[in-house]
N, C-alpha and C positions, 0 to 999 in steps of 0.2 A: 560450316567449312572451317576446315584447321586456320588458324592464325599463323603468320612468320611475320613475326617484328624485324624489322630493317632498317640499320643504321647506316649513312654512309662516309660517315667519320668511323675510324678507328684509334679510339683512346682508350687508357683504362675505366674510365668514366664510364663511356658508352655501350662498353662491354659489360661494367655491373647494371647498368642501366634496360637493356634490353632483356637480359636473366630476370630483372625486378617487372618486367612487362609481362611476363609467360605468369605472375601468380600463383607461384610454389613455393613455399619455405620449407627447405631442406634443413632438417635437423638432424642430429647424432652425428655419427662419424661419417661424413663427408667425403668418398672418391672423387678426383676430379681425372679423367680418362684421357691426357695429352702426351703429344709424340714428343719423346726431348729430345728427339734428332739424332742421327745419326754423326760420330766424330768426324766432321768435315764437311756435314753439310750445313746450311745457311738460313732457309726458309722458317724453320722450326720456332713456335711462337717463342717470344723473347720476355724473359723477367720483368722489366720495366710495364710490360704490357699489361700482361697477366696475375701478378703477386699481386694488387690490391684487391680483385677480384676473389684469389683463392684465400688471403687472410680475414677477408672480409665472413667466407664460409669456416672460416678455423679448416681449410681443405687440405686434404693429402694427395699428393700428385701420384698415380696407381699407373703403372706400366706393366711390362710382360717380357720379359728375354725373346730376341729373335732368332726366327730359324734360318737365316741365311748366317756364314760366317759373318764375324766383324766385331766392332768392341761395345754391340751391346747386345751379346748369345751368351751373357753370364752376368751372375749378383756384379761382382766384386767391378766388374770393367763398365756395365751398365752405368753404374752407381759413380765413378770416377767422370763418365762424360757427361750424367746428369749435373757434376757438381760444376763441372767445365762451362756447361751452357749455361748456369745459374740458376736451376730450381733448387739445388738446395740450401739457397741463401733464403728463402721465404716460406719453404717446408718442408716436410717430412715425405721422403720420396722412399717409395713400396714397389718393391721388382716381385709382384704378386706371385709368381709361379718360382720362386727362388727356393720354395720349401714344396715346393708340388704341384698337382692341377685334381679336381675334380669334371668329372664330365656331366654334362647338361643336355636332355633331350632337345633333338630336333622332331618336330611332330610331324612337318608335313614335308620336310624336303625329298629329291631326284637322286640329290646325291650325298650327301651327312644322315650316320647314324645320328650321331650325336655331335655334341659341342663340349672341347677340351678349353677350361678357361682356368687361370691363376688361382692355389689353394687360398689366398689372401680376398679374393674377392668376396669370398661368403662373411669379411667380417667388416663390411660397408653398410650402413642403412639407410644411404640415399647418395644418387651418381651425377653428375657432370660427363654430360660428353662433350668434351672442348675439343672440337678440329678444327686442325687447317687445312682449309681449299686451297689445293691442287692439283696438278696432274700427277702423274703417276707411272711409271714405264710398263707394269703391267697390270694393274686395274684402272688403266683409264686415265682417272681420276678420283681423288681420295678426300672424302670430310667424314661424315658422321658415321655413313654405313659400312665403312671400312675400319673407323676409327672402333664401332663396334664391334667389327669381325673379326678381323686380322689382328687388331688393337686389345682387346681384351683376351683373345686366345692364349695359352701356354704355348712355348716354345714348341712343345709336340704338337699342340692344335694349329697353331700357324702350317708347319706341313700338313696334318690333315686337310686343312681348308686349299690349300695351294694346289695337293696332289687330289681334289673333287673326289675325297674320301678313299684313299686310296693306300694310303701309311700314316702313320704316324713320325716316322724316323725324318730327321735334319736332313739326313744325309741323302736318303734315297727321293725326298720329295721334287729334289730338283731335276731329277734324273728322270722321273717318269712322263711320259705325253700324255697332254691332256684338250681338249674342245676348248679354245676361249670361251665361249660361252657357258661350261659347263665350272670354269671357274668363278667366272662373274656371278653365276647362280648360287656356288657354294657359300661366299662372301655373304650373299644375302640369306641364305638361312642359318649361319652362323649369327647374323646379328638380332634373328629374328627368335631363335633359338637362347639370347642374354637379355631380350624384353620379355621374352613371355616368364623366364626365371623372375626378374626384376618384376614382374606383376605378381607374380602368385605365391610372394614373400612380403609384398606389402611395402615394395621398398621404391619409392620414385625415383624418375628420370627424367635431366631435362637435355637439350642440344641446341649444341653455340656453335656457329661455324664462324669463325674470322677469313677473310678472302682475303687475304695482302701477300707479298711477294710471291706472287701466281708464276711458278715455274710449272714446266713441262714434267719434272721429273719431282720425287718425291725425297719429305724430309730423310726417307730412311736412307735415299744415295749419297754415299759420301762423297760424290763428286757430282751434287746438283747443280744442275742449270741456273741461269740467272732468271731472273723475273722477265717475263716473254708481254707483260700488257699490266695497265694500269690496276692498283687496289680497289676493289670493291665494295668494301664492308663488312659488316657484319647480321649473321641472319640466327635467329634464335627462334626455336617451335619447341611444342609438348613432341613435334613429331618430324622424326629422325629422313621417312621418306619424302614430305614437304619440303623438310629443311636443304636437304640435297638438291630437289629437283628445284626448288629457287636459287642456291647454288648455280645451277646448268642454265637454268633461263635467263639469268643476270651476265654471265657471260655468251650466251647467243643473241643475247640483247646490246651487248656492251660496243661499239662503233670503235673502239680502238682496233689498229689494225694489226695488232698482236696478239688478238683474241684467235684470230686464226689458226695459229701455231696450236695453243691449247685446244681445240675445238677439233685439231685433225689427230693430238696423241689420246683424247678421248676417245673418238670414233675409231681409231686405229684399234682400239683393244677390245670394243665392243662395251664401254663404259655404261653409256646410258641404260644400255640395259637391263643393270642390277634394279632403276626402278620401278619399271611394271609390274619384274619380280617379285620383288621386296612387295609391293601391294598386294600381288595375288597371294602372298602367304598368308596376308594381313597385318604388316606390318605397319602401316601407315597408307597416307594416301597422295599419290601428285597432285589433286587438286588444291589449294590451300588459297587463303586471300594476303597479300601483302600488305603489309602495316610500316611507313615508313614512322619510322618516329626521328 
């Protein structure tokens, strides 16, 4: 059964700490896959946390321009709120799709031909997916499988995945009607669609989810909510659908009575259901055993 290490401190200690329990040493050039937040919002993990962790891998922080407007749908504005928030005070930060995107099959998906994701990722030879547990105003809830979907896609692939394969354009992706569920699903073979690439190149992958300042809404709103229930920890797996659904179980477990809040803008979008999905593609599996360390 998959392992998920679980810390319930949140220090930068415990976060290199839990990475050193999964039993992978990532070498060469290092992606490490985190949201640096939207200008204005809050939640987004914080330097102090993180930068011992990614100089410890010699890590580059790899983002993707997004497709809703705002100041980070381009190099140049990306890159000024990355320095804002403070990752470029500890590396070297890659707005991957700033010179292009190649596309990546989707083998078994409903709704994605394929998977558009940043021209820069092809030159990583081993990945971090560092998310932050959240909620999310329309997926739910947001760590690792979102981090790989939404997260890694090019600006044009983020509307394809939005619009459940439907355009590629910024501009028209918001505009079209789509099934909740038929977005949720796309999310999940997008990311399933950047493991099977990540396998069949030979290049490993691990995932770190940090659970702390648990808003309703996500790093990418510039007007996010405040934290709705107490921090949780930290959950690290070889595997992305585990890692998530101990995510979901640690808060339906969690007795704080703000956990509520989060648990009904989940259900409300139809969250949980990227991970049955996510398995039936084969992407990983919700059974997993927890490992508090």
């Amino acid at each position: 059964m998959t392992k998920v290490f679980y810390s319930k401190e949140i220090t930068p200690e415990k976060l290199i700490e839990v990475y050193e329990k999964l039993g992978v040493k990532l070498e060469g050039k290092v992606g490490i896959k985190v949201s640096t937040g939207e200008d204005g919002a809050k939640g987004y993990l914080k330097a102090d946390l993180i930068a011992p962790f990614v100089k410890k891998l010699n890590g580059t922080i790899i983002e993707c321009n997004t497709a809703y407007p705002g100041k980070r749908n381009n190099e140049k504005d990306h890159l000024e709120v990355a320095k804002k928030h403070g990752f470029t005070s500890f590396a070297d930060v890659d707005i991957m799709d700033a010179k292009g995107e190649f596309k990546i099959p989707v083998k078994h998906g409903k709704h994605l031909k394929f998977d558009l994701v940043g021209e820069n990722f092809k030159n990583y030879d081993a990945i971090v997916n560092l998310a932050h547990g959240k909620g999310h105003m329309m997926g739910g809830f947001g760590a690792n499988l979102k981090n790989q979907s939404i997260g890694i896609a090019s600006r044009n692939g983020k509307a394809y995945i939005h619009s459940c394969g439907k355009t590629k354009s910024p501009k028209l992706c918001w505009v079209l009607k789509n099934e909740q569920i038929d977005f949720i699903e796309s999310m999940a073979e997008a990311a399933t669609a950047v493991a099977d690439y990540l396998k069949e190149n030979n290049k490993p992958i691990v995932y770190i989810t940090v659970m702390n300042a648990l808003s309703t809404s996500c790093d990418c709103d510039e007007n996010q909510d405040d934290p709705v229930m107490e921090d949780l920890g930290i959950v690290a797996s070889l595997d992305p659908v585990a890692n998530d659904q101990a995510f979901i179980d640690l808060i339906w477990a969690s007795k704080d009575s703000g956990a509520k809040k989060l648990k009904e803008r989940i259900d409300s979008r139809l969250g949980r259901e990227i991970l049955p999905y996510a398995e039936s593609l084969g992407l990983g599996s919700r059974e997993y055993d927890l490992v508090e360390i």
